[in-house]
C-alpha angles and dihedrals in degrees: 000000000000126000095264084049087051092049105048081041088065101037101059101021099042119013101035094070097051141074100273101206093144108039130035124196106224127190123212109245094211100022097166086082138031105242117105119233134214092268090050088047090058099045084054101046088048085049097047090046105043095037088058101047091042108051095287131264154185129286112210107191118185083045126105132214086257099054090255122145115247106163122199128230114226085026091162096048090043089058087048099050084045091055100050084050100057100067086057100046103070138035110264108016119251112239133211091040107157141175157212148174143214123197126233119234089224084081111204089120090283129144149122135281128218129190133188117209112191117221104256124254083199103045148174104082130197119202106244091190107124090220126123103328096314107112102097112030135103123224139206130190110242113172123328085330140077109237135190096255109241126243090270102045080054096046086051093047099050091043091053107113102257107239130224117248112210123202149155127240123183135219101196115206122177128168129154123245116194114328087322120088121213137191135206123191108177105207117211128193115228131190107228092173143082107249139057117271102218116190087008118194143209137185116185130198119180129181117248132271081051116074130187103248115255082204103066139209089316114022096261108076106272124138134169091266135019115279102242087177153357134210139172097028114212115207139175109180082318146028113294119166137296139253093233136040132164117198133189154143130288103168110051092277118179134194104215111220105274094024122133118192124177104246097184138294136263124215140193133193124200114174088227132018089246091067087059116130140184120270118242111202118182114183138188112205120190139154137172110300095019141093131238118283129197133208143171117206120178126184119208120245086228084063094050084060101050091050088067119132085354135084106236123197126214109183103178140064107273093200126349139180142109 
Protein backbone atom coordinates (compact mmCIF):
# COMPACT_ATOMS: atom_id res chain seq x y z
CA UNK A 1 0.00 0.00 0.00
CA UNK A 2 1.11 3.52 -0.34
CA UNK A 3 1.01 6.14 2.34
CA UNK A 4 -2.41 7.66 1.26
CA UNK A 5 -3.66 3.63 1.26
CA UNK A 6 -2.07 3.34 5.05
CA UNK A 7 -3.70 6.27 6.10
CA UNK A 8 -7.27 5.86 4.97
CA UNK A 9 -6.55 1.94 6.29
CA UNK A 10 -6.18 3.26 9.57
CA UNK A 11 -8.48 5.66 9.54
CA UNK A 12 -11.37 3.77 8.90
CA UNK A 13 -10.25 0.38 10.00
CA UNK A 14 -8.25 1.42 13.36
CA UNK A 15 -8.64 4.51 14.59
CA UNK A 16 -12.42 5.21 13.74
CA UNK A 17 -13.79 2.62 16.43
CA UNK A 18 -11.88 3.87 19.30
CA UNK A 19 -11.80 6.69 21.67
CA UNK A 20 -9.74 9.15 19.73
CA UNK A 21 -8.15 11.32 22.67
CA UNK A 22 -5.39 11.69 21.13
CA UNK A 23 -6.15 12.19 17.45
CA UNK A 24 -9.19 14.06 15.71
CA UNK A 25 -10.16 13.61 11.89
CA UNK A 26 -10.87 16.96 10.61
CA UNK A 27 -12.57 17.94 6.93
CA UNK A 28 -11.69 21.08 5.03
CA UNK A 29 -14.65 23.27 4.86
CA UNK A 30 -13.61 24.81 1.28
CA UNK A 31 -11.28 21.99 0.01
CA UNK A 32 -11.11 23.10 -3.60
CA UNK A 33 -8.20 25.82 -2.34
CA UNK A 34 -5.63 25.99 0.20
CA UNK A 35 -6.66 29.05 2.43
CA UNK A 36 -8.02 28.33 5.47
CA UNK A 37 -11.34 29.85 6.38
CA UNK A 38 -12.80 30.99 9.39
CA UNK A 39 -14.30 27.75 10.00
CA UNK A 40 -10.94 26.05 9.43
CA UNK A 41 -9.26 28.82 11.86
CA UNK A 42 -11.53 27.76 14.60
CA UNK A 43 -11.17 23.81 14.22
CA UNK A 44 -7.61 24.52 14.50
CA UNK A 45 -7.58 26.92 17.48
CA UNK A 46 -9.94 24.35 19.41
CA UNK A 47 -7.40 21.67 18.33
CA UNK A 48 -4.01 23.73 19.38
CA UNK A 49 -5.52 24.59 22.58
CA UNK A 50 -7.26 21.30 23.83
CA UNK A 51 -4.51 18.97 22.50
CA UNK A 52 -2.16 20.81 24.55
CA UNK A 53 -4.00 20.94 27.83
CA UNK A 54 -5.02 17.35 27.47
CA UNK A 55 -1.66 15.12 26.62
CA UNK A 56 -1.35 16.31 23.25
CA UNK A 57 -2.50 14.87 20.05
CA UNK A 58 -2.80 14.75 16.07
CA UNK A 59 -4.61 16.62 14.04
CA UNK A 60 -5.80 14.43 10.41
CA UNK A 61 -7.27 17.02 7.95
CA UNK A 62 -8.86 15.62 4.50
CA UNK A 63 -10.34 13.20 6.69
CA UNK A 64 -14.23 13.11 7.91
CA UNK A 65 -15.83 12.04 11.13
CA UNK A 66 -16.73 9.08 9.42
CA UNK A 67 -13.18 7.96 8.14
CA UNK A 68 -14.06 9.10 4.75
CA UNK A 69 -11.45 10.65 2.43
CA UNK A 70 -11.92 13.92 1.70
CA UNK A 71 -8.54 15.19 0.32
CA UNK A 72 -7.73 18.65 0.19
CA UNK A 73 -6.25 20.85 -3.11
CA UNK A 74 -3.41 23.06 -2.25
CA UNK A 75 -2.73 20.52 0.62
CA UNK A 76 1.02 21.88 1.07
CA UNK A 77 0.09 25.47 1.17
CA UNK A 78 -2.79 24.70 3.36
CA UNK A 79 -0.19 23.05 6.11
CA UNK A 80 1.81 26.09 5.73
CA UNK A 81 -0.86 28.61 6.18
CA UNK A 82 -2.01 26.14 9.49
CA UNK A 83 1.36 26.35 10.92
CA UNK A 84 1.95 30.47 10.85
CA UNK A 85 -1.58 30.60 12.63
CA UNK A 86 -0.98 28.73 15.25
CA UNK A 87 1.32 30.83 16.96
CA UNK A 88 -1.50 33.56 16.85
CA UNK A 89 -4.42 31.49 17.89
CA UNK A 90 -3.60 30.69 21.98
CA UNK A 91 -1.95 32.54 25.03
CA UNK A 92 0.71 31.77 25.28
CA UNK A 93 1.74 30.16 22.16
CA UNK A 94 2.38 26.01 22.13
CA UNK A 95 5.24 25.31 21.29
CA UNK A 96 6.75 22.29 19.42
CA UNK A 97 3.67 22.15 16.97
CA UNK A 98 4.89 20.33 13.76
CA UNK A 99 3.62 19.03 10.51
CA UNK A 100 3.46 16.64 7.42
CA UNK A 101 1.78 15.70 4.42
CA UNK A 102 0.86 12.68 2.21
CA UNK A 103 -0.31 13.00 -1.43
CA UNK A 104 -3.06 11.67 -2.72
CA UNK A 105 -2.77 9.39 -5.96
CA UNK A 106 -5.58 11.04 -7.31
CA UNK A 107 -2.65 14.16 -8.41
CA UNK A 108 -4.40 17.60 -8.84
CA UNK A 109 -2.28 18.91 -6.16
CA UNK A 110 -4.57 17.11 -3.46
CA UNK A 111 -3.52 15.44 -0.04
CA UNK A 112 -3.81 15.26 3.35
CA UNK A 113 -2.39 17.26 6.30
CA UNK A 114 -1.33 16.09 9.31
CA UNK A 115 -0.37 18.15 12.63
CA UNK A 116 1.14 17.18 15.87
CA UNK A 117 0.26 19.09 18.64
CA UNK A 118 2.79 18.18 22.11
CA UNK A 119 1.36 18.00 24.88
CA UNK A 120 2.45 21.88 26.99
CA UNK A 121 4.95 22.14 29.86
CA UNK A 122 3.13 25.60 30.50
CA UNK A 123 -0.38 24.77 30.22
CA UNK A 124 -2.98 25.57 30.46
CA UNK A 125 -3.69 27.38 27.22
CA UNK A 126 -6.85 30.07 26.21
CA UNK A 127 -7.79 30.58 22.42
CA UNK A 128 -7.05 34.00 21.70
CA UNK A 129 -8.93 33.72 18.07
CA UNK A 130 -11.83 36.68 17.99
CA UNK A 131 -14.48 33.99 16.07
CA UNK A 132 -17.85 32.98 17.27
CA UNK A 133 -17.44 33.12 21.16
CA UNK A 134 -14.17 31.31 21.27
CA UNK A 135 -11.32 34.04 22.46
CA UNK A 136 -11.11 33.42 25.65
CA UNK A 137 -11.78 30.05 26.37
CA UNK A 138 -9.74 27.13 27.20
CA UNK A 139 -10.26 23.99 25.83
CA UNK A 140 -9.58 19.98 26.80
CA UNK A 141 -9.91 17.15 24.83
CA UNK A 142 -12.78 14.64 26.40
CA UNK A 143 -13.52 12.08 24.37
CA UNK A 144 -13.37 12.34 20.59
CA UNK A 145 -14.30 16.28 21.19
CA UNK A 146 -12.62 19.62 22.29
CA UNK A 147 -14.47 21.02 25.32
CA UNK A 148 -14.41 24.39 27.25
CA UNK A 149 -12.44 23.07 30.35
CA UNK A 150 -14.91 23.56 33.88
CA UNK A 151 -14.14 25.62 36.72
CA UNK A 152 -12.28 22.55 38.43
CA UNK A 153 -10.07 21.07 35.32
CA UNK A 154 -8.85 24.99 35.29
CA UNK A 155 -8.30 25.28 38.96
CA UNK A 156 -6.20 22.12 38.60
CA UNK A 157 -4.53 23.35 35.94
CA UNK A 158 -3.53 26.83 37.39
CA UNK A 159 -2.56 25.20 40.75
CA UNK A 160 -0.51 22.97 39.16
CA UNK A 161 3.35 23.86 40.26
CA UNK A 162 4.52 25.53 37.43
CA UNK A 163 7.68 23.49 36.08
CA UNK A 164 11.21 24.80 34.79
CA UNK A 165 11.97 24.36 31.15
CA UNK A 166 15.93 23.90 30.47
CA UNK A 167 17.39 24.51 27.44
CA UNK A 168 20.50 25.44 25.43
CA UNK A 169 20.97 28.57 23.07
CA UNK A 170 23.91 29.14 21.18
CA UNK A 171 26.18 32.53 20.18
CA UNK A 172 28.35 31.16 17.16
CA UNK A 173 31.83 33.01 16.64
CA UNK A 174 34.50 31.84 13.78
CA UNK A 175 37.74 33.76 12.49
CA UNK A 176 40.70 32.42 11.02
CA UNK A 177 43.96 32.61 12.58
CA UNK A 178 46.94 31.80 10.38
CA UNK A 179 46.22 29.26 7.70
CA UNK A 180 43.70 27.17 10.69
CA UNK A 181 40.15 28.06 11.06
CA UNK A 182 38.51 27.89 14.34
CA UNK A 183 35.28 28.07 15.55
CA UNK A 184 33.55 29.19 19.25
CA UNK A 185 30.05 28.62 20.05
CA UNK A 186 29.44 29.75 23.62
CA UNK A 187 26.39 27.55 24.90
CA UNK A 188 24.10 29.14 27.44
CA UNK A 189 21.49 27.49 29.55
CA UNK A 190 18.31 29.11 29.61
CA UNK A 191 15.17 28.52 31.83
CA UNK A 192 11.52 28.32 29.04
CA UNK A 193 9.46 27.43 31.57
CA UNK A 194 7.56 28.72 34.27
CA UNK A 195 9.28 27.58 37.48
CA UNK A 196 12.38 27.76 39.01
CA UNK A 197 14.68 25.29 38.27
CA UNK A 198 16.35 24.73 41.70
CA UNK A 199 19.83 22.31 41.72
CA UNK A 200 19.65 22.38 37.99
CA UNK A 201 21.79 19.82 36.00
CA UNK A 202 23.43 19.36 33.03
CA UNK A 203 25.22 16.63 31.38
CA UNK A 204 27.19 17.60 27.60
CA UNK A 205 28.30 15.50 25.09
CA UNK A 206 30.07 17.10 21.81
CA UNK A 207 31.60 15.10 18.30
CA UNK A 208 35.26 15.15 17.83
CA UNK A 209 37.05 17.04 16.47
CA UNK A 210 34.89 19.77 18.85
CA UNK A 211 35.78 19.76 22.72
CA UNK A 212 34.15 21.55 25.61
CA UNK A 213 36.79 24.07 26.64
CA UNK A 214 38.85 23.13 30.19
CA UNK A 215 39.34 26.72 30.23
CA UNK A 216 35.93 27.98 30.69
CA UNK A 217 33.80 31.11 29.83
CA UNK A 218 36.56 33.17 30.82
CA UNK A 219 40.15 31.31 30.71
CA UNK A 220 40.29 30.63 33.90
CA UNK A 221 38.21 28.02 34.49
CA UNK A 222 35.01 29.46 35.12
CA UNK A 223 31.93 28.12 33.81
CA UNK A 224 28.03 28.83 34.53
CA UNK A 225 27.91 25.85 37.21
CA UNK A 226 30.09 24.22 38.92
CA UNK A 227 32.11 21.07 36.77
CA UNK A 228 30.95 17.64 38.94
CA UNK A 229 32.98 15.56 36.30
CA UNK A 230 35.04 15.20 33.23
CA UNK A 231 35.51 12.36 30.58
CA UNK A 232 37.21 11.85 27.26
CA UNK A 233 39.93 14.35 27.74
CA UNK A 234 41.11 16.10 24.36
CA UNK A 235 44.76 17.36 24.36
CA UNK A 236 47.24 18.91 21.99
CA UNK A 237 50.78 19.53 23.97
CA UNK A 238 48.52 20.63 26.64
CA UNK A 239 45.33 20.30 28.06
CA UNK A 240 42.75 21.46 25.90
CA UNK A 241 39.20 20.56 26.68
CA UNK A 242 36.61 16.67 26.92
CA UNK A 243 34.25 15.17 25.24
CA UNK A 244 32.23 14.90 28.01
CA UNK A 245 31.35 17.13 30.97
CA UNK A 246 28.69 16.98 33.39
CA UNK A 247 27.92 20.26 35.42
CA UNK A 248 25.78 20.95 38.31
CA UNK A 249 24.85 22.77 41.78
CA UNK A 250 26.11 22.34 44.86
CA UNK A 251 24.69 25.31 46.79
CA UNK A 252 21.37 25.47 46.34
CA UNK A 253 21.79 27.33 43.04
CA UNK A 254 18.58 28.29 41.03
CA UNK A 255 17.88 29.58 37.16
CA UNK A 256 15.01 31.99 37.50
CA UNK A 257 12.23 31.52 34.26
CA UNK A 258 13.55 33.63 31.56
CA UNK A 259 16.85 33.53 32.76
CA UNK A 260 19.80 32.80 30.45
CA UNK A 261 23.09 32.09 31.99
CA UNK A 262 26.30 31.14 29.97
CA UNK A 263 27.07 27.55 31.03
CA UNK A 264 30.71 27.11 28.86
CA UNK A 265 31.87 26.98 25.18
CA UNK A 266 32.55 24.64 23.01
CA UNK A 267 35.70 24.98 19.96
CA UNK A 268 36.74 23.47 17.17
CA UNK A 269 39.64 23.68 15.30
CA UNK A 270 39.93 22.49 11.28
CA UNK A 271 43.11 23.24 9.74
CA UNK A 272 41.00 24.74 6.54
CA UNK A 273 37.63 25.77 6.21
CA UNK A 274 37.11 23.04 3.96
CA UNK A 275 37.68 20.30 7.08
CA UNK A 276 34.90 21.91 8.73
CA UNK A 277 32.40 19.77 9.94
CA UNK A 278 28.70 19.95 11.75
CA UNK A 279 28.43 20.00 15.69
CA UNK A 280 26.85 17.47 17.20
CA UNK A 281 25.60 18.55 20.77
CA UNK A 282 23.65 15.69 23.13
CA UNK A 283 22.47 16.96 26.20
CA UNK A 284 20.99 15.70 29.30
CA UNK A 285 18.60 18.75 31.35
CA UNK A 286 17.33 18.10 34.93
CA UNK A 287 16.31 20.09 38.00
CA UNK A 288 14.83 19.42 41.20
CA UNK A 289 11.60 17.98 40.79
CA UNK A 290 12.13 16.95 37.35
CA UNK A 291 13.23 14.17 35.41
CA UNK A 292 15.81 13.88 33.08
CA UNK A 293 15.34 15.17 29.97
CA UNK A 294 17.52 14.38 26.41
CA UNK A 295 18.16 16.23 23.62
CA UNK A 296 20.22 16.31 20.42
CA UNK A 297 20.94 19.44 19.05
CA UNK A 298 23.30 19.73 15.56
CA UNK A 299 24.54 23.12 13.83
CA UNK A 300 25.07 23.15 10.72
CA UNK A 301 28.52 23.70 9.45
CA UNK A 302 26.90 26.38 7.01
CA UNK A 303 26.04 28.03 10.06
CA UNK A 304 29.43 27.81 11.43
CA UNK A 305 30.47 30.00 8.06
CA UNK A 306 28.35 32.34 8.19
CA UNK A 307 29.22 33.05 11.93
CA UNK A 308 32.85 34.32 10.70
CA UNK A 309 34.06 37.36 11.92
CA UNK A 310 30.44 37.76 13.61
CA UNK A 311 28.95 36.65 16.55
CA UNK A 312 25.32 34.41 15.30
CA UNK A 313 22.57 33.60 17.59
CA UNK A 314 20.32 30.31 17.47
CA UNK A 315 17.94 30.51 19.86
CA UNK A 316 16.18 27.64 19.39
CA UNK A 317 16.61 23.94 19.57
CA UNK A 318 18.14 22.64 15.63
CA UNK A 319 17.09 19.13 16.19
CA UNK A 320 15.89 17.59 19.54
CA UNK A 321 14.59 14.00 20.98
CA UNK A 322 15.54 11.31 23.05
Amino acid sequence: MNAEQWLLHYCSEVWKGVERVHFDFKEKSDRSNGSPTDADKKNLAKAVSGFANSGGGVLIWGINDDAKAKPITEYGKFLDKCLELCVHLTDPVVAGIDGACIESASGDNQGYVIIHIPESRIHPHRVILKHENLNGHYYVRSGSSFVVASHVQLADMFGRRPKPLLDLHFDLTARRVNANFEVIVDAILVNEGRGLAKYPYVSLSVNPPYYVSAYGLDGNGKSGLATLSTTDQVASGYLRGYLHVEFGSKSGDVIHSGARRPLTKILGEFATDFLLSDLEIRVQFAAEGTPVETKHFRIDRRDLMASEGKMLSIKKSLSAGD
